[in-house]
C-alpha positions as CSV (number, residue, x, y, z in Angstrom):
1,X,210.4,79.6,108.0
2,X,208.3,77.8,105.7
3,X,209.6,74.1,107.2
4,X,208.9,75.6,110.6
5,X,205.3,76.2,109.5
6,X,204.9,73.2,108.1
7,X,206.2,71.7,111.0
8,X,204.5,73.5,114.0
9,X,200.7,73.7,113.8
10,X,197.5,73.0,114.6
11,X,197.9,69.1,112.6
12,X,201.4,68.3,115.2
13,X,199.3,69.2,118.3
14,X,196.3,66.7,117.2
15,X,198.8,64.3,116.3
16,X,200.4,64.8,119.4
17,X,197.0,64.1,121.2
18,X,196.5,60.7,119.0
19,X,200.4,59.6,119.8
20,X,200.1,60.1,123.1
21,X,197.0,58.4,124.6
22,X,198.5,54.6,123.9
23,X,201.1,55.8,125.6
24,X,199.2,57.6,128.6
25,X,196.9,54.3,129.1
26,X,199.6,52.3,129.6
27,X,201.6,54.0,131.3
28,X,198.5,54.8,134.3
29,X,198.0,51.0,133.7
30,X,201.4,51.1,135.6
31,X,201.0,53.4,138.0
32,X,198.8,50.7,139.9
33,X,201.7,48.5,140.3
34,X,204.0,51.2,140.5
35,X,201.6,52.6,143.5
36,X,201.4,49.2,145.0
37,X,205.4,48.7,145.1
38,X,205.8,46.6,141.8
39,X,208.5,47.4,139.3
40,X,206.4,45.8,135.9
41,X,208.8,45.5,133.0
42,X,206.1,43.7,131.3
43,X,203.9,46.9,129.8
44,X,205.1,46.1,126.5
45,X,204.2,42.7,126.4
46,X,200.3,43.0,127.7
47,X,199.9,45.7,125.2
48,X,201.1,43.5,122.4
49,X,198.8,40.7,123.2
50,X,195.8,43.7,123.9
51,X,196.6,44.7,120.3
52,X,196.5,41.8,118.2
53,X,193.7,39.8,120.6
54,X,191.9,43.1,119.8
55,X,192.3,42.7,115.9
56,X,191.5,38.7,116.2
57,X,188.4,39.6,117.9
58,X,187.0,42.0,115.7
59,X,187.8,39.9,112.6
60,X,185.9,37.2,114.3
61,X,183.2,39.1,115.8
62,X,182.8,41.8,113.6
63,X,182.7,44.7,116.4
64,X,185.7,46.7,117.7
65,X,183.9,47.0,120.8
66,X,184.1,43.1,121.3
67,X,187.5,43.3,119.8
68,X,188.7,45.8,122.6
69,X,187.3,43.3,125.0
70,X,189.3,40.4,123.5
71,X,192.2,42.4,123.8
72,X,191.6,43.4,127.6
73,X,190.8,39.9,128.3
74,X,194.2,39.0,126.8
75,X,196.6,41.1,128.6
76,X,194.4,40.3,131.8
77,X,195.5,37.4,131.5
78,X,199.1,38.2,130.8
79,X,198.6,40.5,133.5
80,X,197.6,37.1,136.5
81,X,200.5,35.5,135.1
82,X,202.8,38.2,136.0
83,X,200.8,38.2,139.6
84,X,201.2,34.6,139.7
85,X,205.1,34.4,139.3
86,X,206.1,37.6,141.0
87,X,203.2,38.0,143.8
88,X,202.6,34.3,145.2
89,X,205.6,32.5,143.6
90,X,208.3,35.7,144.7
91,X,209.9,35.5,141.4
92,X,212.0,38.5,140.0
93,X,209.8,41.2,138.5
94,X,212.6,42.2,136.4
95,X,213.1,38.6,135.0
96,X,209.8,37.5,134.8
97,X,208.3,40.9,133.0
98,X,211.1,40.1,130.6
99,X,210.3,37.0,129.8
100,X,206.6,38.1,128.8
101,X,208.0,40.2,126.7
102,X,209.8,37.8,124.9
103,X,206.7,35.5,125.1
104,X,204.2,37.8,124.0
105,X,206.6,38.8,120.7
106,X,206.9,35.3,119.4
107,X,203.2,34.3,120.7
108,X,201.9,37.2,118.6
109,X,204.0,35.9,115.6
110,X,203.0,32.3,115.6
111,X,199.4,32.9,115.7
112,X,199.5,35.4,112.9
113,X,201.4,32.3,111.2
114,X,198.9,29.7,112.2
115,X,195.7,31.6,111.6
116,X,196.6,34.2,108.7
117,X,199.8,32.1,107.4
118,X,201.5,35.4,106.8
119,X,203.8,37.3,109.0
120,X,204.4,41.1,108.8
121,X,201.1,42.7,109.2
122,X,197.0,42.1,109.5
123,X,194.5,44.2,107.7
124,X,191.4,44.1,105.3
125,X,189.4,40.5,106.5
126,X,186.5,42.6,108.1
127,X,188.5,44.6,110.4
128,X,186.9,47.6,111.5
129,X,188.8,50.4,113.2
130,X,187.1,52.2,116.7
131,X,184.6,55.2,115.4
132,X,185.9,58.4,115.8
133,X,183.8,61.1,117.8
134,X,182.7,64.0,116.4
135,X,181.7,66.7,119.1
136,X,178.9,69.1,117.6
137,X,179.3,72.7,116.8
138,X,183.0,72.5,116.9
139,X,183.7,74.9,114.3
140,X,182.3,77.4,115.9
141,X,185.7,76.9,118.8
142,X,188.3,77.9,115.6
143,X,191.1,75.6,116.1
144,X,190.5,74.8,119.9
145,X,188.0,72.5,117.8
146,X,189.9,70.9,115.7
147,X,191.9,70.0,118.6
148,X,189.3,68.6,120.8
149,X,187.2,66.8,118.5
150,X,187.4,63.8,116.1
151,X,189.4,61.2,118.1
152,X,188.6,57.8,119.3
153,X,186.4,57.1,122.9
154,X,189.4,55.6,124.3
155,X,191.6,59.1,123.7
156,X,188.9,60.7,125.5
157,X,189.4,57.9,127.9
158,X,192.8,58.1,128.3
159,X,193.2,62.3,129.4
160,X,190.5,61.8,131.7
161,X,191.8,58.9,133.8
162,X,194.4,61.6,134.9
163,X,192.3,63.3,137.1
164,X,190.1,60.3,137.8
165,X,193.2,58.8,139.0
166,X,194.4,61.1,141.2
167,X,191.4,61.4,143.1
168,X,191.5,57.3,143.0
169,X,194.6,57.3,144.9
170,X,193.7,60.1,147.5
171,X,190.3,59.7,148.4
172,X,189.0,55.9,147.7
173,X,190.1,53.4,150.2
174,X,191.5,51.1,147.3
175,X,193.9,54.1,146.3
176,X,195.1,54.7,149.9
177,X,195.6,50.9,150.8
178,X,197.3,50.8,147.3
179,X,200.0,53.4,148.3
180,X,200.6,51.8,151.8
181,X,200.9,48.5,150.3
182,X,203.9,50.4,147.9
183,X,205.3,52.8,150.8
184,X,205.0,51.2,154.1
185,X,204.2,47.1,153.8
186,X,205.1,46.5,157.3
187,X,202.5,49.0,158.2
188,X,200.1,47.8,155.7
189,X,200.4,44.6,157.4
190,X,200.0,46.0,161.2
191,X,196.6,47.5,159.3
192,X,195.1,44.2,158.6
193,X,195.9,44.7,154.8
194,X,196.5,41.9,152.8
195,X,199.5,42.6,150.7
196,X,199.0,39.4,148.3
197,X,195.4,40.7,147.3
198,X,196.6,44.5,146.9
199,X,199.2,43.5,144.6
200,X,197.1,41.1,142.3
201,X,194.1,44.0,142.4
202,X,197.0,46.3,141.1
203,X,198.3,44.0,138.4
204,X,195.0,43.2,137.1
205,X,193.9,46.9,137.2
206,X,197.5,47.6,135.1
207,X,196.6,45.2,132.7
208,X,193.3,46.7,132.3
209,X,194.3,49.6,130.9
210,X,197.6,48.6,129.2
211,X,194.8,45.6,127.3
212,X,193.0,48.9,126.2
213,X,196.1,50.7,125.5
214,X,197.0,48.1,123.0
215,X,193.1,47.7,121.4
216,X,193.6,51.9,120.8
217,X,197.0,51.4,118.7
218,X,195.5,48.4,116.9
219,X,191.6,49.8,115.9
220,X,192.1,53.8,116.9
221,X,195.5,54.6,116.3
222,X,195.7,52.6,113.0
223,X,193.3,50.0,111.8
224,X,195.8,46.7,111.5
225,X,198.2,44.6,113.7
226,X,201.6,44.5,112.5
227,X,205.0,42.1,114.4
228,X,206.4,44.3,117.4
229,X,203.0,47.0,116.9
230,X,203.8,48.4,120.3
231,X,207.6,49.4,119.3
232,X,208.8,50.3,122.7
233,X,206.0,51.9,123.6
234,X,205.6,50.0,126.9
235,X,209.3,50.4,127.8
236,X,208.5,54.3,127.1
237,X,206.1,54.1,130.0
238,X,208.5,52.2,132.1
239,X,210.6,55.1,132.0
240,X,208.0,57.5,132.9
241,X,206.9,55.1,135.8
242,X,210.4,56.0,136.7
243,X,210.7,59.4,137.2
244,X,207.3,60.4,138.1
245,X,206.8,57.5,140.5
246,X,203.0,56.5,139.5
247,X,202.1,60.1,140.0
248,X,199.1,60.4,137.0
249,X,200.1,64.4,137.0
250,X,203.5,63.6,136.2
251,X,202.8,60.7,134.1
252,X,200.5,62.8,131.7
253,X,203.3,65.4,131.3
254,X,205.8,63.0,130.2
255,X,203.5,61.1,128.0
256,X,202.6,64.3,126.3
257,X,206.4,64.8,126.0
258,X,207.4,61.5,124.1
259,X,203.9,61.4,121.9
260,X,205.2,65.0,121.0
261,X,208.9,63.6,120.0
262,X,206.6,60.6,118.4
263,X,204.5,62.5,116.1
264,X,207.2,65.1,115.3
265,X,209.4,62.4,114.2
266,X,206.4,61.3,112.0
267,X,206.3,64.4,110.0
268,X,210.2,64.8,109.9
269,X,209.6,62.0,107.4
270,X,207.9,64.3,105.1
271,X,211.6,66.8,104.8
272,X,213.4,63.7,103.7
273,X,215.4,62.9,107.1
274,X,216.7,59.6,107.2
275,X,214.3,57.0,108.7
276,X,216.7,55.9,111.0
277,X,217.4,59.1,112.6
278,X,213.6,60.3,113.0
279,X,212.8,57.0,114.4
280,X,215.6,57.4,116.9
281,X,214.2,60.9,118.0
282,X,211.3,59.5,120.4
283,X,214.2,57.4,122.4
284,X,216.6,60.3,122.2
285,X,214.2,62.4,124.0
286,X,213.5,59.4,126.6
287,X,217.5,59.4,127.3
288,X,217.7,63.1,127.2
289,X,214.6,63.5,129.6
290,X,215.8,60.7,132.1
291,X,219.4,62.5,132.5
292,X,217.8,65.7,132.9
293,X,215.4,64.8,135.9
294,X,218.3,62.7,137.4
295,X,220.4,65.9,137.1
296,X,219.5,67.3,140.8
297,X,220.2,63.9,142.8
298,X,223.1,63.4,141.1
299,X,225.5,65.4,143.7
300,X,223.7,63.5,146.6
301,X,225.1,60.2,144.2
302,X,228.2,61.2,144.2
303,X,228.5,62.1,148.2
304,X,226.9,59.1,149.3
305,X,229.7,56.8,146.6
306,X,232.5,59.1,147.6
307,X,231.6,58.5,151.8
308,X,231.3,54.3,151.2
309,X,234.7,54.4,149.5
310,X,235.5,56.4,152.5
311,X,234.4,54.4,154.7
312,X,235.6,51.2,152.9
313,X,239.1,52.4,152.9
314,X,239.0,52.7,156.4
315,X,237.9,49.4,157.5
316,X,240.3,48.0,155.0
317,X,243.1,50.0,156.9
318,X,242.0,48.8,160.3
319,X,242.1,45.0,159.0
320,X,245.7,45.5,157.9
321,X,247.4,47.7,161.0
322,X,246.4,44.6,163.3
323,X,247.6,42.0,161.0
324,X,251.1,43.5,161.1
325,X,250.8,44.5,164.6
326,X,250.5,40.4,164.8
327,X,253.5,39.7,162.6
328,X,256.1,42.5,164.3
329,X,255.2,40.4,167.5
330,X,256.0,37.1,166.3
331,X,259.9,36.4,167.1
């Protein structure tokens, strides 16, 4: 009872807030391109560059608001890249997100090499962490206080792109050509719409947010930029993208599910269970999440496999009954 209470209170639901807004910005930075018909593997990478253009910038400048704008600038431009290739050059999405992945890591590396001449992490140098809110009279709200107050602009930020974002997509006409663009490009294109500009407006709008996504984890989340400092985090948003489709409802529930698993796993640290096992719980409850959604159309799988090896069989059957119909003739 006592690990239970130390476990499950009012500290796991604000940490739960603060794990889940990188998450949740980066993951609505993907609905865009989700929305527009996309499939951007490359959320991990633009939030790296976001995070550690973010800490470069406030070093330099001595603001984390100019940081945060280095960091957006970054993964913008990340973000035009991936437009580039994939939009105007018809490159694999899959391919090329991956390979800004892979770019962004050692990219990330070498400059903190070059300019720091360390590797591992950046902190101290001037670097100033985003100011945290502090929303008056809170006490008198009890612990519906404690929960909403004290965070970072760009958590606020973050919860209330959900609804912004859902009016976005129903009632602007960006948001509606967005979804046609995604759902229906041969009618898109009967509309007059051009498909080219939708999709580079959607990748740049992604990398937006998945820029500011990466300045939070490096100046509002923590205050430093360590190698690989958005551990999976993009991928983790991928997933959602998966299963919920770019809806911002849905997207905002499964964020809040894996920056639950995320800061549980933080304070399963405190009981002494293993590192590697409370590490592995926010990607356990990814795995366990995906199977469980994909539980219902798994049936409808199966019938559609089952009826092409049916009719595989068949045709294979048909091929062979005429060859040795052919061969019986021959004297």
């Amino acid at each position: 009872m006592e690990i239970l209470e130390r476990l499950l209170n009012i500290s796991l639901v604000v940490a739960t807030i603060r794990t889940t807004a990188p998450i949740l910005l980066v993951a609505l930075g993907g609905s865009f391109t989700t929305k527009a018909g996309i499939f951007n593997i490359g959320l991990e990478g633009q939030m790296l560059v976001g995070a550690f253009f973010a800490v470069i910038g406030t070093i330099a400048t001595g603001s984390p608001w100019l940081g945060v704008l280095c960091g957006v600038a970054a993964a913008l431009t990340l973000a035009l890249i991936f437009a580039l290739l994939v939009v105007s050059f018809k490159a694999n999405e899959v391919v090329v997100g991956l390979a800004l992945n892979i770019l962004a890591g050692g990219l990330t590396v070498s400059l903190m090499k070059a300019i720091f001449g360390t590797r591992g992490s950046i902190f101290g140098h001037g670097l100033v962490g985003l100011p945290a809110l502090r929303l008056p009279n809170v006490k008198d709200f009890g612990w519906f206080g404690q929960i909403i107050s004290g965070y970072t602009p760009l958590v606020y930020a973050a919860f209330l792109l959900v609804p912004v974002l859902i009016l976005f997509y129903n009632r602007t006409r960006l948001g509606l050509y967005i979804r046609v663009v995604g759902e229906k490009p041969e009618a898109a294109e009967a509309l007059g719409i051009s498909i080219t500009r939708i999709r580079y407006v959607s990748s740049l709008l992604c990398g937006l947010l998945a820029g500011l996504a990466g300045a939070h984890l490096a100046l509002g989340y923590t205050t430093m930029f360590t190698e690989n400092m958005s551990s999976g985090r993009g991928f983790m948003a991928v997933a959602i993208l998966i299963f919920s489709n770019g809806d911002p409802l849905k997207i905002l529930l499964g964020c809040l599910l894996f920056g639950f698993s995320d800061a549980l796993s933080l304070r399963l640290q405190t009981l002494g269970i293993s590192s590697y096992l409370v590490l592995a719980v926010p990607y356990l409850v990814a795995l366990i999440a995906l199977f469980a959604l994909s539980y219902r159309s798994r049936p409808r799988v199966i019938q559609e496999t089952l009826a092409s090896m049916g009719r595989a069989l068949s045709v294979k059957s048909n091929t062979i009954q005429p060859a040795a119909a052919t061969d019986a003739s021959k004297p």
